[in-house]
C-alpha positions in Angstrom: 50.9 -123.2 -112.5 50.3 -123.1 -116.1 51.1 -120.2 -118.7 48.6 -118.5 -119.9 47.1 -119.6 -123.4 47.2 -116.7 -126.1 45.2 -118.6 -128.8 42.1 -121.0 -128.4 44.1 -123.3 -130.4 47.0 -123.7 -127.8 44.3 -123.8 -125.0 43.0 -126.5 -126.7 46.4 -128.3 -127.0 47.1 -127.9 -123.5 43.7 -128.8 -122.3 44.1 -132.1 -124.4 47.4 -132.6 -122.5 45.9 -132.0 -119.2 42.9 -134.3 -120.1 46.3 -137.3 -120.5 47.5 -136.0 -117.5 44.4 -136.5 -115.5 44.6 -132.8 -114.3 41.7 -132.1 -114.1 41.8 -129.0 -111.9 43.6 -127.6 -115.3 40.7 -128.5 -117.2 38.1 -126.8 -114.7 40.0 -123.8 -114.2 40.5 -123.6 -117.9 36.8 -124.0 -118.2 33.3 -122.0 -118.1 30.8 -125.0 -117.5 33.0 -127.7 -116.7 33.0 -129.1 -112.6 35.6 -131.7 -111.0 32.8 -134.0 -110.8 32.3 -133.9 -114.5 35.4 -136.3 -114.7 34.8 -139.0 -111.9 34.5 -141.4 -114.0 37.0 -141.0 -116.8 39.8 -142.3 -115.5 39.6 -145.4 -117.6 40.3 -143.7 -120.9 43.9 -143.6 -122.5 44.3 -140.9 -124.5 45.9 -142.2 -127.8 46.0 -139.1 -130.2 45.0 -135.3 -130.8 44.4 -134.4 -135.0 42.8 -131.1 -134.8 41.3 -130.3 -138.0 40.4 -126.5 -138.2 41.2 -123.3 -136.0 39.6 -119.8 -136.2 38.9 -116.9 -134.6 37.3 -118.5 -131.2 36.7 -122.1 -132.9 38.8 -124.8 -132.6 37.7 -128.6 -134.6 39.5 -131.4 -133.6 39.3 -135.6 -133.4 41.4 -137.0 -129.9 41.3 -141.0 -130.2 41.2 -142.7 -126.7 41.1 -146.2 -125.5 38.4 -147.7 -123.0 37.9 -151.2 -122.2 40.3 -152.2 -124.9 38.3 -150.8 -127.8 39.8 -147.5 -129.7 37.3 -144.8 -130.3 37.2 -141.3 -131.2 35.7 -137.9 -130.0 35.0 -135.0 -132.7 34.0 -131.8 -131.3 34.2 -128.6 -132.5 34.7 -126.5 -129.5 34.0 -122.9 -128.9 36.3 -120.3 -126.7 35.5 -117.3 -125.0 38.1 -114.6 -123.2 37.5 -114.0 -119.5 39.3 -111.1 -117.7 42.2 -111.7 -120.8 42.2 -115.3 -120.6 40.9 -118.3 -122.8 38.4 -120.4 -121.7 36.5 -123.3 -123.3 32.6 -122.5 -123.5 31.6 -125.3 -125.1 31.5 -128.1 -127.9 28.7 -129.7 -130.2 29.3 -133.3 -131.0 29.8 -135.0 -133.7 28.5 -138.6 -134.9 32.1 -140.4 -136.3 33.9 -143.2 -135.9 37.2 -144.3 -137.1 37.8 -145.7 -141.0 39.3 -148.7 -141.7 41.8 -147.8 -144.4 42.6 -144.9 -141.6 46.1 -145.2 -140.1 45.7 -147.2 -136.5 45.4 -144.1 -133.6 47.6 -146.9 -131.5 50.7 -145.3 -133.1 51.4 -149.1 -134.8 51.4 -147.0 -137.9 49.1 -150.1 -139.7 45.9 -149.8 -141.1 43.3 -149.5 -138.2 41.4 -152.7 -139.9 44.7 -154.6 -139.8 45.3 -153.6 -136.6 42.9 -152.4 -133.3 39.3 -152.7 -135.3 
C-alpha cells in the first residue's frame, strides 16, 4: 500500500516510479480515466529519466525519456490533477510535439552529448 500523495507534484513522482515498476494497479488507482488495459502493451518501454519542468497549483509539466526498440525518446505532458474524497488523482494530460536536442545531455545516464551518444 502506498502513502498518500499530498501534492500533485509528488503524485506525479510516484506515478512515474510506478510507471518503472510496471505497477500498474498504482497507476489505475492513482487515476480518474486510466484502465489496466490501457497499459498492455507497454511493457517494452525502459524508463530512462523524469525532468519535470514546472509545478502549480493542480498542474504538473514534465519530460520522462524512455527506451523502446533501442531508440531513446521522450514524452512531454503537462498533466492536470484533481482531489477525490482528499486524495490526488491524475485527470489528464495534453501532449506535446518534442523530441530530444542533440547538444542535450544523453537521457542514458552516459552523461555525453545525446548526438555523441544514443542519436
Amino acid at each position: 500500500m502506498h502513502t498518500p500523495c499530498s501534492t500533485p507534484l509528488e503524485l506525479m513522482r510516484s506515478r512515474y516510479e510506478a510507471f518503472v515498476k510496471e505497477d500498474w494497479d498504482y497507476i489505475v488507482e492513482t487515476s480518474i480515466k486510466q484502465k489496466i488495459q490501457d497499459f498492455k502493451d507497454i511493457n517494452s518501454t525502459e524508463w530512462l529519466k523524469l525532468d519535470v519542468l514546472n509545478a502549480y497549483d493542480d498542474i504538473v509539466e514534465f519530460k520522462a525519456y524512455y527506451r523502446e526498440n533501442a531508440k531513446i525518446y521522450v514524452l512531454h505532458e503537462k498533466s492536470s490533477f484533481v482531489k477525490v474524497d482528499g486524495l490526488w488523482k491524475y485527470l489528464d494530460g495534453e501532449l506535446f510535439n518534442s523530441k530530444i536536442e542533440r547538444n542535450e545531455t544523453c537521457p542514458c545516464g552516459s552523461t555525453k552529448k545525446f548526438k555523441k551518444c544514443c542519436a
